[in-house]
C-alpha positions in Angstrom: -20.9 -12.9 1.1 -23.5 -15.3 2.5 -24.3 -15.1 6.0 -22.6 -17.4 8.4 -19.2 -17.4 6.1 -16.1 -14.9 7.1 -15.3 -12.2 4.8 -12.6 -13.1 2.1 -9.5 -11.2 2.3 -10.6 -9.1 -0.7 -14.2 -8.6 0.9 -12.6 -7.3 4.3 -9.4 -5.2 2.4 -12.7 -3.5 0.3 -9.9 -2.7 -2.3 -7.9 -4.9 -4.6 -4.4 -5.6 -4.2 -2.1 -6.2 -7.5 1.2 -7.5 -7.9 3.8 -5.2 -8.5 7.4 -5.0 -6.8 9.3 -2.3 -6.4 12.2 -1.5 -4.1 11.5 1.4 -1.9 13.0 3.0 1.3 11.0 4.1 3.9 11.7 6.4 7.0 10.5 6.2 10.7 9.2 8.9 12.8 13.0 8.6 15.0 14.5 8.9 11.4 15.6 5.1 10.8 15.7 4.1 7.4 14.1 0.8 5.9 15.8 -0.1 3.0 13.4 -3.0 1.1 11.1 -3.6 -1.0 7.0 -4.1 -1.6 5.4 -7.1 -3.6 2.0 -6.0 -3.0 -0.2 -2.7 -3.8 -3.7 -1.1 -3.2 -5.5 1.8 -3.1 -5.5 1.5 0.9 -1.6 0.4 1.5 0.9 -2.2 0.7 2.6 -4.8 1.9 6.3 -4.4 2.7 9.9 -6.1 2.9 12.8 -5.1 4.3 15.6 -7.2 6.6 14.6 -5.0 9.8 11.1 -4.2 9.7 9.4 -1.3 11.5 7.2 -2.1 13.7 3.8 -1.9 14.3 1.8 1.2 14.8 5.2 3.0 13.8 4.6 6.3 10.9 6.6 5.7 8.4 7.2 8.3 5.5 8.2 7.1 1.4 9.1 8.4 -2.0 8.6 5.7 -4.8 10.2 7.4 -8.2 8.4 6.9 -10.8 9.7 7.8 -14.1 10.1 11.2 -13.8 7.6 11.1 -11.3 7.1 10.3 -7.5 4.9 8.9 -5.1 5.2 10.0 -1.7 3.2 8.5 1.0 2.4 8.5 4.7 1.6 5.5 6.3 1.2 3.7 9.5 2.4 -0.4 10.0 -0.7 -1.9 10.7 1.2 -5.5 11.5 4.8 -6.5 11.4 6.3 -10.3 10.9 9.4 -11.5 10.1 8.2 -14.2 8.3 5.4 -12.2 6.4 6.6 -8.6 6.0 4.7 -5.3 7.5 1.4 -4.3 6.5 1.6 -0.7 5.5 -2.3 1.5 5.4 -1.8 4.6 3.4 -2.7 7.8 5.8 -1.6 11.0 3.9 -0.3 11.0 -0.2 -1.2 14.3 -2.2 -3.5 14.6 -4.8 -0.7 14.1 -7.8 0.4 11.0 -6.0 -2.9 9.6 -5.3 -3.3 9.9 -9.2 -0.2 8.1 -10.2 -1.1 5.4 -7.5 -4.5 4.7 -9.1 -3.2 4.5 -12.4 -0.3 2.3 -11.3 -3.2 -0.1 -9.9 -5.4 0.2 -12.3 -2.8 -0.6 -14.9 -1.8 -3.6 -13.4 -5.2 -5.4 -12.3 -6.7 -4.1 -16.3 -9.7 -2.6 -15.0 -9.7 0.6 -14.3 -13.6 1.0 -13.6 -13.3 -1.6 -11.0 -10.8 0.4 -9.3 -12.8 3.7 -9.8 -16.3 2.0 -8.4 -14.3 0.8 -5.3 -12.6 4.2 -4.7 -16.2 5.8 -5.1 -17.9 3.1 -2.7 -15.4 4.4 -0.5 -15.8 8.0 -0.2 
């Protein structure tokens, strides 16, 4: 980044975001359900659809299947719009869903050493 310019997007998220949609249904804290889906995925969060979104700074809990597998995460909305979905940041996953979400990334940007040095810059 030279000085004087603002960060990109990818600079300031410090992880990459890749394409991939899925429907998934997440749950409030108060036990509301968000039926919807996500176009967007990182290491750090996602981006999120639904027709009623949660709102921001609401927990929300989710259980992506995939195969015969599962990611389950614990995030918080970070923003919520209408127009431009909610930004979910990933707080809690286990270890076994932390793997399937790296490879899931890494799959779908083809380069997985990018997303292992960004992962390790980050720790």
């Amino acid at each position: 980044m030279n000085q004087g310019t603002a960060p990109s997007d990818a600079e300031r998220r410090g992880y990459s975001r890749v394409h991939f949609q899925h429907e998934l249904v997440l749950t409030g804290a108060n036990g509301k359900t968000y039926p919807g889906a996500f176009n967007d995925i990182s290491l750090k969060g996602m981006l999120f659809w639904c027709e009623s979104l949660p709102a921001s700074g609401e927990t929300v809990l989710g259980i992506l299947p995939l195969g015969e597998d599962a990611l389950r995460i614990r995030g918080k909305v970070l923003w919520s719009h209408p127009q431009r979905g909610a930004a979910i940041r990933f707080e809690e996953m286990d270890v076994e869903s932390f793997s399937h979400l790296r490879r899931l990334v890494a799959f779908n940007l083809g380069d997985a050493d990018k997303i292992d040095q960004e992962l390790f810059s980050h720790l």
